[in-house]
C-alpha positions, 0 to 999 in steps of 0.5 A: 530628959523629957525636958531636954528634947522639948528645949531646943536651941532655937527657944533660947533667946540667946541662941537664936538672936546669935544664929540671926546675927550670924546670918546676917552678917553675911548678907551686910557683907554681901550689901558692901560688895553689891554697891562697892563701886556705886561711890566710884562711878566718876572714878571708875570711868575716868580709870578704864575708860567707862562711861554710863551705858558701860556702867549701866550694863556692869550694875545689870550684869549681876542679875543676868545668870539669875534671869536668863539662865534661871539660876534663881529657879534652880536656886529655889530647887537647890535650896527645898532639895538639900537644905538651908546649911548647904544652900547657904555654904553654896551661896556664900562661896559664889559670892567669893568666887565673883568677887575675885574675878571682878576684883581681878578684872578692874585690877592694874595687873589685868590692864597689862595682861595679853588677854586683858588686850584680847577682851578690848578687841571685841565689843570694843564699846564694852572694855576688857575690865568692864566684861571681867567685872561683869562676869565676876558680878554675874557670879557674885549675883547668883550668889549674893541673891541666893543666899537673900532665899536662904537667909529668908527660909532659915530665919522662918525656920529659926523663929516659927512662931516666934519674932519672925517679923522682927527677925527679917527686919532686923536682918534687913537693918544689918545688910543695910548697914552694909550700904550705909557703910560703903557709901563711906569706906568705898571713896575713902580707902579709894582717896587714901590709896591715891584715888585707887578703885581697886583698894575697895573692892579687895577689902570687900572682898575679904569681908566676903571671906570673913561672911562665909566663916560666920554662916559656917558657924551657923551651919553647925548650930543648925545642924544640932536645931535639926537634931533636937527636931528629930529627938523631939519628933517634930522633924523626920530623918527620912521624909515622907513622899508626900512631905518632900520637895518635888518639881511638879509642886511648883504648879501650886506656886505659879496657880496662887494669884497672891504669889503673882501679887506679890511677885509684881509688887516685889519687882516694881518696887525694888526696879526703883530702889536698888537701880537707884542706888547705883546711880544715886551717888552721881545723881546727887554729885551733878545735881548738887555740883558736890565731889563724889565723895561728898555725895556719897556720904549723903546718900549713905544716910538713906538706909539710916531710918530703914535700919532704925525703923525696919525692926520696929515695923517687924515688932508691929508686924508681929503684935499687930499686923497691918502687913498689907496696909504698910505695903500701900504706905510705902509704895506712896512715900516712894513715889513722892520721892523720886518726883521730888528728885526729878523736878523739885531737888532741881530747882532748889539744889540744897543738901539739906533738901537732898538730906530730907528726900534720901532719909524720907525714902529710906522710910519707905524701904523699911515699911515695905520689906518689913512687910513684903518678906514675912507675907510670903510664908502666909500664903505659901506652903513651908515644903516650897517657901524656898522655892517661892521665895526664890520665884519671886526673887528671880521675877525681882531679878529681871527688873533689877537686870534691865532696869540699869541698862534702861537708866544707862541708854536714857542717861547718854541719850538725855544727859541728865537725871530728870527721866530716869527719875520719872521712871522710878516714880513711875515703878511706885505708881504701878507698885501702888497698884498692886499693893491695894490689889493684894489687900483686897486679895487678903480680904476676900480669902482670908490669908492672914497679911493685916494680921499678927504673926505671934500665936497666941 
């Protein structure tokens, strides 16, 4: 019996490689739905009259609840308060609720609708279909982006002292597929229902559906986890005091210096990849002079070396270390990129060249998640990691909320990709800096991030 209470679910290879892939297929459907519309920017703005600010503004719309409400804060709060089971349900179903409303939105129904006619009437540069999509997108977002902490904290939960790294990067690798994946379906159900925008994002949006079936399964396997936690004595039913989440314990979190580190890396360099990638699509369509679906599918391969590199730097992280180091690495190899985007593709417009950059850059996604997101429970309390995580999540949000709008303004002002591929290049330099600043950090006090995360 004895040994019965001391085997958990978790320590089966089986199980808990089933709860990961469980998980993660939430957030490879939640990655489609993300960038679902990114192939169809040239369709969409011919359909419903968009043009690239009002594109811009629609891609920002996903993080403003996050930034300016501060859900992600709360998020953080919801998730260290109630749990990984309900945080993830809650999440699970915005990301549904969101897509629903867009998917309304952007619908033929709508365009014939009386309030359709009283949404053009105001902010007449922003049509009705644009604000019903962004506000559907607004709800996604909180829940897409809650559900990236939850994920977070439940496979730090499920592999605590196991292949933790190796988890997140394979979890990285699903949802990236996710991108890989639309970048294909996206124009293709589009061109096979008579140039539709509306065929894509209905059936991403039932693959949400089937998302939020999966984390329930999860659920009650980590139900049964918490369980054998209690019977083995290494989980309370009742915890103390001093062991519960309190609000006043985000203190700690704001007085880290590593956490601050972190957060400004996390920000710079995501404000030059997921930005990118809502405009990557027709960057490569103008740059090459291709179709729209053509450059798609080639920018479809960019998170091909991430999905095959990511779990393999997780093992390394695992066995070897080096987290920091990885961070620096990355953060060079994305800055390459993107000056290459900006002066060299230019000059010599080839789709092998293209191919080069977007795959190399991939490269660069896989180096530095798989290091940035199994740091944080080194240098943060597992009582506030969900909180942590979702602080850092929301100061990643306020990059990823202006930055579209940013590249939206300088795109109608300039005509052309050369600046917004400056700019990008630019979040690199300055994530560079961070990173050696982090690594001297982690030499000074010790935190563990060069070293390895199985115990021996």
């Amino acid at each position: 019996m004895a040994e019965t209470i001391q085997r958990k679910i978790n320590d089966s290879p089986a199980a808990r490689w089933t709860a990961l892939v469980l998980i993660a297929l939430m957030m490879f459907f939640g990655y489609m739905f993300v960038d679902v519309m990114s192939p169809l920017k040239s369709l969409i703005e011919s359909a419903r009259g968009w043009d690239s600010g009002t594109f811009g503004t629609y891609a920002a719309s996903e993080y403003f609840l996050n930034v300016f409400f501060f859900f992600l804060i709360f998020a953080g709060i919801i998730l260290d308060k109630m749990g990984i089971r309900f945080t993830g349900l809650l999440s699970a179903s915005l990301m549904v609720i969101g897509a629903a409303i867009k998917f309304v939105g952007i619908s033929d129904w709508f365009q014939a609708t009386q309030f359709c006619a009283w949404l053009n009437s105001w902010w007449v540069s922003f049509p009705g279909s644009a604000k019903m999509a962004s506000l559907g997108f607004m709800i996604f977002g909180c829940g897409c982006e809650m559900a990236g902490t939850t994920v977070s904290k439940a496979i730090a939960k499920w592999f605590e002292g196991k292949e933790m790294a190796l988890a997140m990067g394979l979890e990285m690798a699903i949802a990236r597929l996710g991108v890989f994946a639309v970048m294909w379906l996206s124009p293709m159900i589009a061109k096979h229902f008579d140039m539709s925008v509306v065929a894509p994002v209905a059936f991403c949006t039932v693959l949400l559906i089937v998302g939020l079936l999966c984390y329930t399964v999860f659920v009650y396997m980590d139900r049964k986890l918490d369980r054998q936690l209690i019977a083995a004595g290494e989980l309370k039913e009742q915890k103390s005091s001093d062991e519960e989440f309190h609000v006043s314990d985000l203190k700690y979190i704001f007085g880290s210096k590593m956490f601050w580190l972190v957060a400004l890396l996390c920000v710079l360099y995501y404000s030059a990849i997921f930005p990118f990638q809502r405009y990557a699509p027709n960057f490569l369509e103008v740059t090459l002079g291709i179709d729209a679906q053509s450059a798609a599918q080639l920018f479809s391969c960019f998170p091909i070396l991430a999905m095959v590199l990511t779990p393999f730097l997780g093992a390394l992280l695992d066995f070897r270390g080096k987290g920091a180091t990885m961070l620096m690495v990355g953060a060079v190899i994305m800055i390459a990129c993107h000056l290459s985007f900006a002066f060299l593709l230019p000059l010599f417009p080839s789709k092998w060249l293209a191919l080069l950059l977007v795959v190399t850059l991939g490269v660069s996604f896989s180096l530095v998640p798989a290091a940035l997101w199994p740091s944080v429970p080194k240098i943060i309390d597992s009582k506030i990691l969900g909180s942590a995580y979702c602080l850092i999540f929301w100061i990643q949000n306020v990059g990823l909320c202006l930055v579209p709008l940013l590249i939206g303004e300088v795109l109608d002002a300039t005509g052309g990709y050369t600046v917004p591929m400056v700019i990008f290049s630019s979040f690199g330099v300055l994530a560079f800096i961070f990173s050696f600043f982090l690594k001297i950090e982690d030499r000074r006090k010790g935190y563990g991030l060069e070293l390895p995360n199985i115990k021996k």
